[in-house]
C-alpha positions as CSV (number, residue, x, y, z in Angstrom):
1,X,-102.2,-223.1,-93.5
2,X,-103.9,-222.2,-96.5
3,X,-105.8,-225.1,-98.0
4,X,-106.5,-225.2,-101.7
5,X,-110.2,-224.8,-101.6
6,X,-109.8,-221.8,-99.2
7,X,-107.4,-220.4,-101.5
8,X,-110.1,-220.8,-104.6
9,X,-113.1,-219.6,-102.5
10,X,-111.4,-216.5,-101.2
11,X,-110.6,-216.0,-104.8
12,X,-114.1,-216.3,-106.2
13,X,-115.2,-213.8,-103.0
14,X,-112.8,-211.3,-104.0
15,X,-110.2,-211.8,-101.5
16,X,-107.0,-211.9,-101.2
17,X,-104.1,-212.3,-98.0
18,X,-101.5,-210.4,-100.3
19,X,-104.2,-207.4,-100.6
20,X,-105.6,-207.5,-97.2
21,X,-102.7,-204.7,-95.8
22,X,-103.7,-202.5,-98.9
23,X,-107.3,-202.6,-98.5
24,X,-106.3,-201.2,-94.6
25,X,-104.4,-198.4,-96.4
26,X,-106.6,-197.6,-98.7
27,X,-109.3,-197.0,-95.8
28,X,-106.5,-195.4,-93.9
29,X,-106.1,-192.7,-96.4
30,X,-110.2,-192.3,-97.8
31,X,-110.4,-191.3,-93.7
32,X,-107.3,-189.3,-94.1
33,X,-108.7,-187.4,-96.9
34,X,-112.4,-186.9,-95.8
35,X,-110.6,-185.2,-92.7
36,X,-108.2,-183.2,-94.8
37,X,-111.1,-182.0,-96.9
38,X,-113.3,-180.8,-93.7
39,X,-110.4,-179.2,-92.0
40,X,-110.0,-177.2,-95.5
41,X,-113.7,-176.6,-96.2
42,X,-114.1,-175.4,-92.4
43,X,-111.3,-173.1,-92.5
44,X,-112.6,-171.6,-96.1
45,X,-116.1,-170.7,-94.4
46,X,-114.5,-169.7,-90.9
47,X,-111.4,-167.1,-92.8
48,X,-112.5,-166.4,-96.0
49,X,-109.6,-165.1,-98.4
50,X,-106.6,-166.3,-96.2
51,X,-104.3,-169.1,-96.8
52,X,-104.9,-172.9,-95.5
53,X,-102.4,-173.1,-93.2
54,X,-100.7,-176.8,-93.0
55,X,-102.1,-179.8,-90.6
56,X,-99.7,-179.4,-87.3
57,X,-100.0,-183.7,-87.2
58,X,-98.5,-183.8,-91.2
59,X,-95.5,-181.7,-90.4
60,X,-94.2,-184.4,-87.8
């Protein structure tokens, strides 16, 4: 149960149940993107010139 002092302190700390989930996703995809961006940067330097192909994992 959520008391009302808890309530206010995790308000005045910045936090939030509702927002919780979201800040998960939000890592979720930073990690997602920092992996995109190396699997593109690594593929630029290894075939210069040709076309990224797409992840094999996104087209599931």
């Amino acid at each position: 149960m959520c008391f009302p002092e808890n309530r206010q302190r995790d308000y005045v700390e910045g936090k939030s149940k509702g927002f919780e989930p979201l800040e998960y996703l939000l890592k979720d995809l930073e990690a997602w993107t920092e992996k995109e961006n190396k699997r593109i940067i690594i593929h630029k330097v290894m075939h210069p010139g040709s076309k990224i192909p797409p992840d094999k994992h996104m087209e599931e």
